[in-house]
C-alpha positions as CSV (number, residue, x, y, z in Angstrom):
1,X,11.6,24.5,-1.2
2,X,11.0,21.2,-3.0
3,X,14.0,18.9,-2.4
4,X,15.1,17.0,-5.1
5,X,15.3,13.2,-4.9
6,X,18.2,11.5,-3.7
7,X,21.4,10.5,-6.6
8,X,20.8,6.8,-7.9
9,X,22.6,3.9,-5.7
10,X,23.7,1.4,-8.3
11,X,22.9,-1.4,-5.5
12,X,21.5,-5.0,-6.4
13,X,18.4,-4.4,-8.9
14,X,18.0,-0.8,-10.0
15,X,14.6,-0.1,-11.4
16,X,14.6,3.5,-12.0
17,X,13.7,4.5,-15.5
18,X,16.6,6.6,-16.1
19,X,15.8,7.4,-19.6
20,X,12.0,7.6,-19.9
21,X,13.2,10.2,-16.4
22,X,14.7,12.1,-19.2
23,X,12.5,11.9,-21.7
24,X,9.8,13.2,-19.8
25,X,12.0,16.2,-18.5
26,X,12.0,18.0,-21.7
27,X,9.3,20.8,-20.5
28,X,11.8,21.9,-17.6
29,X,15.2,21.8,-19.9
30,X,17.1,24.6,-20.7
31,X,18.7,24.6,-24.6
32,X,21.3,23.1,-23.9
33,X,20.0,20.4,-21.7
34,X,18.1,19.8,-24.0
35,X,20.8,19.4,-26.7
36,X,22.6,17.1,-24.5
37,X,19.1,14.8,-23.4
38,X,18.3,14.9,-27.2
39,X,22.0,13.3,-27.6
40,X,21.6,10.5,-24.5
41,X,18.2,9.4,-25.8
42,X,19.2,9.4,-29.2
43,X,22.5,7.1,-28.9
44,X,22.9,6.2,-24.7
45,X,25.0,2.9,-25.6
46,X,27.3,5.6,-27.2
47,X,26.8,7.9,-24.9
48,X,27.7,5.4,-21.6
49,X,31.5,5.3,-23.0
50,X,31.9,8.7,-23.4
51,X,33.7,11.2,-21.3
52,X,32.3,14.7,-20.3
53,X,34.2,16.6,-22.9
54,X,33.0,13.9,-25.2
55,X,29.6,14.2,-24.5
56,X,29.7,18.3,-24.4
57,X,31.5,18.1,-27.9
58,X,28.9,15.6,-28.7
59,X,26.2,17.3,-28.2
60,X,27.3,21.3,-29.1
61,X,27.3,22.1,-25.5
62,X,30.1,22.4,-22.7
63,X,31.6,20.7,-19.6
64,X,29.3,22.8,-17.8
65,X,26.0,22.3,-19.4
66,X,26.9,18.3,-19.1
67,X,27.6,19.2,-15.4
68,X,24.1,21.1,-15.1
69,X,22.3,18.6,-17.0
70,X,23.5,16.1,-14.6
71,X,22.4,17.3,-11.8
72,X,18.7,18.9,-13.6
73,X,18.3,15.0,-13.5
74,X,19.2,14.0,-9.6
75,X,23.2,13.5,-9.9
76,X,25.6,15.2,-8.4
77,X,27.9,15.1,-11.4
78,X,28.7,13.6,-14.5
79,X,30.5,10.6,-12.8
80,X,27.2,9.8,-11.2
81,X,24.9,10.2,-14.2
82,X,27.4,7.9,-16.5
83,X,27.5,5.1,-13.9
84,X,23.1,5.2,-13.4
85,X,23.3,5.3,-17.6
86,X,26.2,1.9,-17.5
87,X,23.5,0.0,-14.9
88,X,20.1,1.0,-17.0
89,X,21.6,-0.1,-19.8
90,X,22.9,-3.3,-18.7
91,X,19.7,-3.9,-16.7
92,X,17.9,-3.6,-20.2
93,X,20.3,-5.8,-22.2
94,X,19.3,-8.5,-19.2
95,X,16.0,-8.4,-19.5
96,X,16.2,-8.0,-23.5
97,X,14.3,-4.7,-23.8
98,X,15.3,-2.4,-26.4
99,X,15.9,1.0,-25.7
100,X,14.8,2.2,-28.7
101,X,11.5,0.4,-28.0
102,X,11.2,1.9,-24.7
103,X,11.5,5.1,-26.5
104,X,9.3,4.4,-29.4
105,X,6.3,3.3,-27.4
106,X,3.8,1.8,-29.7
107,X,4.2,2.1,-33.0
108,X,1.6,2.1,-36.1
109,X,2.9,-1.2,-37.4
110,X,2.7,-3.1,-33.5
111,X,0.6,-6.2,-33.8
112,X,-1.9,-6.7,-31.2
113,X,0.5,-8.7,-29.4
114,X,3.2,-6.2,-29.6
115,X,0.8,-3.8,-28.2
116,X,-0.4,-5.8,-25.3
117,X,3.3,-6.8,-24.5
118,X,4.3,-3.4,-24.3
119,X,1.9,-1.7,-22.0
120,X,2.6,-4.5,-19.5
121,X,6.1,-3.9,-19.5
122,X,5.5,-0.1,-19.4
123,X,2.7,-0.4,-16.5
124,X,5.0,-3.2,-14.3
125,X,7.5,-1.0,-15.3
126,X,6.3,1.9,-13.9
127,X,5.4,0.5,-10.2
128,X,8.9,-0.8,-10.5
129,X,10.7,2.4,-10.9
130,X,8.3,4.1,-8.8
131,X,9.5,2.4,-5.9
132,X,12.5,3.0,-6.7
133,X,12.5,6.9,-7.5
134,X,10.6,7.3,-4.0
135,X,13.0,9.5,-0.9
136,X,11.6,7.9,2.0
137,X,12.6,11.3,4.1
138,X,9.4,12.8,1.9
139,X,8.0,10.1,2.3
140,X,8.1,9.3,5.8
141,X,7.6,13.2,6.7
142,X,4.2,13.1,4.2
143,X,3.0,10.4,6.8
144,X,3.7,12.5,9.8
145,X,2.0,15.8,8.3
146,X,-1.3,13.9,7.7
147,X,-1.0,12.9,11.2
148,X,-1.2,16.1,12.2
149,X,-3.7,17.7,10.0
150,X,-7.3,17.8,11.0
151,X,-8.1,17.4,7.2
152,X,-6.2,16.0,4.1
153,X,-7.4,18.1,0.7
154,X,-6.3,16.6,-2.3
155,X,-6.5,18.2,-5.9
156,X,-6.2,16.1,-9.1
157,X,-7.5,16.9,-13.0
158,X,-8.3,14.6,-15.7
159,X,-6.5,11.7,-14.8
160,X,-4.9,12.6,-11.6
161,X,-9.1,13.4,-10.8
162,X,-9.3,9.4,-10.6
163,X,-6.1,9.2,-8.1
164,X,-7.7,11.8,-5.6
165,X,-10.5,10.3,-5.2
166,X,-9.0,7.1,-4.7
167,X,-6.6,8.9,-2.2
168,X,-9.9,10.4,-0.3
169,X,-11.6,7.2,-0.3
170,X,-8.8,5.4,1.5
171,X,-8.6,8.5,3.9
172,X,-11.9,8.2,4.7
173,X,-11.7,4.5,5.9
174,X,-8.5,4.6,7.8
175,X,-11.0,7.5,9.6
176,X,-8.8,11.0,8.7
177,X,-11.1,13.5,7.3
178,X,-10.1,14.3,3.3
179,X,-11.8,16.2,1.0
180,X,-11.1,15.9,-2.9
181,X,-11.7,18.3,-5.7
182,X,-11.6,17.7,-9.8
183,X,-11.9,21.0,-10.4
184,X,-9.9,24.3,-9.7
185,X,-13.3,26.6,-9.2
186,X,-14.7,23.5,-6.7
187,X,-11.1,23.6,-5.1
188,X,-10.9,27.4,-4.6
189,X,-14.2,28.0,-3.6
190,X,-13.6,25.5,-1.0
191,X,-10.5,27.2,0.3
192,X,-11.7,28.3,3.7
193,X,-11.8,24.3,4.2
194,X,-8.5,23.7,4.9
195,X,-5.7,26.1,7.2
196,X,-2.8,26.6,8.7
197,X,-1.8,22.7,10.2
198,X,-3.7,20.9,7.1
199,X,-2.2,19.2,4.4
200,X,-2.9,19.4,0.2
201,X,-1.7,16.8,-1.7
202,X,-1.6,17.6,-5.4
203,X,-1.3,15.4,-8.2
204,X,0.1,16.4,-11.8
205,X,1.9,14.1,-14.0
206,X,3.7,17.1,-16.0
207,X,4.1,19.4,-12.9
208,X,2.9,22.2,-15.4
209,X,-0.9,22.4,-15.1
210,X,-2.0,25.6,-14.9
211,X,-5.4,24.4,-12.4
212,X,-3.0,22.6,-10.5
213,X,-0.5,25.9,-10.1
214,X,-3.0,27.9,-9.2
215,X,-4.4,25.7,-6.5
216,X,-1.4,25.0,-5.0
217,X,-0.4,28.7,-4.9
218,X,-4.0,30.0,-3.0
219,X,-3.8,27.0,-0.6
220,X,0.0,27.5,0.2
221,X,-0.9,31.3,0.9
222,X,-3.5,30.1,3.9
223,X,-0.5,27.9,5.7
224,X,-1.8,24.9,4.4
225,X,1.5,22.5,3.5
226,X,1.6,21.2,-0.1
227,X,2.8,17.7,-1.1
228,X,3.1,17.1,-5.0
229,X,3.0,13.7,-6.9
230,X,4.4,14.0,-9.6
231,X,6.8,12.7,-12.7
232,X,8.8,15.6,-13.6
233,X,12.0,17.1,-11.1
234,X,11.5,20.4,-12.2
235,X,8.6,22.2,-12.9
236,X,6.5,25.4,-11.6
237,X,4.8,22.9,-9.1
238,X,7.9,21.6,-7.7
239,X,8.6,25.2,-7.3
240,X,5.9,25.9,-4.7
241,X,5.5,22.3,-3.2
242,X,7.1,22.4,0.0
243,X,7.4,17.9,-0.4
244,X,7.6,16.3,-3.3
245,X,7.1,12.4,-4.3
246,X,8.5,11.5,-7.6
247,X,6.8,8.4,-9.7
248,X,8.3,7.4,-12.8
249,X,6.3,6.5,-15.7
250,X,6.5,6.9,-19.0
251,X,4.2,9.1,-21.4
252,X,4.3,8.5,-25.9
253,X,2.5,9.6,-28.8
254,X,-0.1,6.8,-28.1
255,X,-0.3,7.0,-24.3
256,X,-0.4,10.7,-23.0
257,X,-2.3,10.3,-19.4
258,X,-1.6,6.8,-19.8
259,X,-2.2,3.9,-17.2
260,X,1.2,4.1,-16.7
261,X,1.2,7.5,-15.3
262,X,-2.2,6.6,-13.1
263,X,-0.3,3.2,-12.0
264,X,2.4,4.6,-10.3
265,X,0.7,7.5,-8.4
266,X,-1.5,5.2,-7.4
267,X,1.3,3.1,-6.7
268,X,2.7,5.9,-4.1
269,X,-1.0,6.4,-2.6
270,X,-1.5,2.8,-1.7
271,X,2.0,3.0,0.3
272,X,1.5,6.3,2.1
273,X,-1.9,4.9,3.1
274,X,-0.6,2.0,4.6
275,X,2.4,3.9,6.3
276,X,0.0,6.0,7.7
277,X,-2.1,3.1,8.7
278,X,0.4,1.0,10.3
279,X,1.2,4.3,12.2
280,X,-1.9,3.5,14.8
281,X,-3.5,0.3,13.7
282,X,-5.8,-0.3,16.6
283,X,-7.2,2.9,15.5
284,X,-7.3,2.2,11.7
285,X,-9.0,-1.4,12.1
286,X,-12.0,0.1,13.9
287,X,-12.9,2.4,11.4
288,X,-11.9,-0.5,8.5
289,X,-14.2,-2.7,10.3
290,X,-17.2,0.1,10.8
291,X,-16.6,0.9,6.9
292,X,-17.2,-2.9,6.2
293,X,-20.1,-3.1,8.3
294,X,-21.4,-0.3,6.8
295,X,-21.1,-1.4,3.4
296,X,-21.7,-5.1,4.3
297,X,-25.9,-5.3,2.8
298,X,-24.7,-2.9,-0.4
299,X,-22.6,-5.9,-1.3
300,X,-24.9,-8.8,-0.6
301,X,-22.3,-10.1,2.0
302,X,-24.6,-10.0,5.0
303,X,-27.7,-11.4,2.9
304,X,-25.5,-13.9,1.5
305,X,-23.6,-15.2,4.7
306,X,-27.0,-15.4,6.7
307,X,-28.6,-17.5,3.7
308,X,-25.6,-20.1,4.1
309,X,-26.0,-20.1,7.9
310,X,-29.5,-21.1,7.9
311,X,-28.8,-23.7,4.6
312,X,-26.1,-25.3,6.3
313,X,-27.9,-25.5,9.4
314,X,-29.9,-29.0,9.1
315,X,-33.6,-29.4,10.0
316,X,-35.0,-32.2,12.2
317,X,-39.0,-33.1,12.0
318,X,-40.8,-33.3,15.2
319,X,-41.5,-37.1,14.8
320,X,-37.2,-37.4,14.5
321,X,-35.3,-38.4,11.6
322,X,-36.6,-40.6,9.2
């Protein structure tokens, strides 16, 4: 069973994007969470001095709904969720952000300077909350399953296509064997690849892809354990993934399969790849120094160096200097 991500720690700096969190959850809401993240995102300044009857009358909803909604979001109560809302809040007002920017994304009357401003908050943004979001028990036991796995499959579409093969790549030179697929029918009819002992790591913004699903549901069938990165806390990926690493990036009218979203997975690849290479790093710099030597004369490197060498090295006439 997926397990949920740690409740928020309002400790020093809090980067987790509590509201774009909600935002983005609307897929896996019931009615009346849906009621009551429609009344958060609409007013939260109001919303952060409210009490939990307020909020259910607030909203049309009950105690319990606000209760449920809480927790569909990572708290264990409403207690929780209002203090996470006070910090995110305050942390905005600090840093002079609007909410209801953050919300809007870009707009049709953004100048060019509004627009670049804004998708460098949202991508910094993103790695920030990212880090945040991450429960390093997943974490830490996604590094010890691709230990033991003889090969790492991973399974991305559209834009999660770009963070698998990014993920393979780095596999490949920290010298675990990975495999990478863009497409369900190239995934599936590559099933035999991977059995009980290996690992697939799926990637899915939404958590709702039907490709993604169906992968996840043949490969889980053969034994094979499945790690999801993804955006959303509930969805029929989390469902079946047996870990789950949660990013936190935010997704508008202008920017579905944004940057943003690409950002912070790749943001949680480059760190498990690390992890996993500062597990054994005797090991892992061989096969980073083979890759470079490898790929040393594809890059001019080895041309270039030896054409330095010789320039550098000065020549002396038989007859002596003159």
């Amino acid at each position: 069973m997926a397990k949920k991500p740690p409740a928020l720690q309002v400790v020093g700096k809090n980067y987790r994007d509590l509201l774009g969190e909600i935002g983005n959850s609307f897929p896996s809401f019931h009615a009346s969470e849906a009621a009551i993240a429609h009344t958060v995102l609409d007013n939260p300044e109001l919303v952060a001095t409210m009490n939990i009857s307020q909020l259910a009358l607030a909203s049309s909803t009950s105690v319990a709904s606000v209760v449920r909604f809480s927790k569909a979001v990572g708290f264990k109560g409403y207690p929780e969720f209002r203090m996470a809302l006070v910090s995110e809040l305050s942390r905005l007002a600090h840093t002079g952000i609007e909410t209801s920017e953050l919300d809007g994304g870009i707009t049709v009357n953004d100048s060019a300077a509004d627009v670049i401003r804004k998708i460098a908050q949202a991508d910094a943004r993103a790695i920030q909350s990212t880090a945040e979001r991450l429960d390093v028990a997943s974490f830490t036991a996604t590094i010890d399953a691709w230990e033991k796995a003889k090969i790492v499959g991973v399974f991305g579409v559209a834009s999660g296509a770009y963070v698998a093969m990014d993920l393979q790549l780095k596999l490949n030179r920290l010298g675990k064997n990975s495999v990478a697929w863009k497409d369900a029918h190239m995934a599936l009819t590559s099933i035999a690849l991977l059995g009980k002992g290996d690992v697939l790591v799926a990637i899915s913004h939404s958590g709702t892809t039907v490709d993604v699903v169906d992968v996840m549901t043949e490969f889980k069938a053969r034994g094979v354990k499945i790690i999801l990165i993804t955006n959303t806390l509930r969805s029929p990926s989390t469902a079946i993934a047996d870990l789950v690493l949660y990013t936190s990036a935010r997704e508008t009218t202008f920017r579905s399969g944004a940057t943003a979203s690409r950002i912070a997975q790749l943001t949680v690849v480059d760190c498990l790849c690390v992890a996993l290479a500062q597990r054994n790093w005797s090991a892992t710099k061989s096969a980073l120094d083979l890759s470079r030597e490898a790929i040393g004369s594809r890059t001019g490197k080895k041309v270039h160096d030896e054409g330095m060498h010789a320039s550098s090295t000065p020549t002396r006439s038989r007859g002596g200097n003159k």
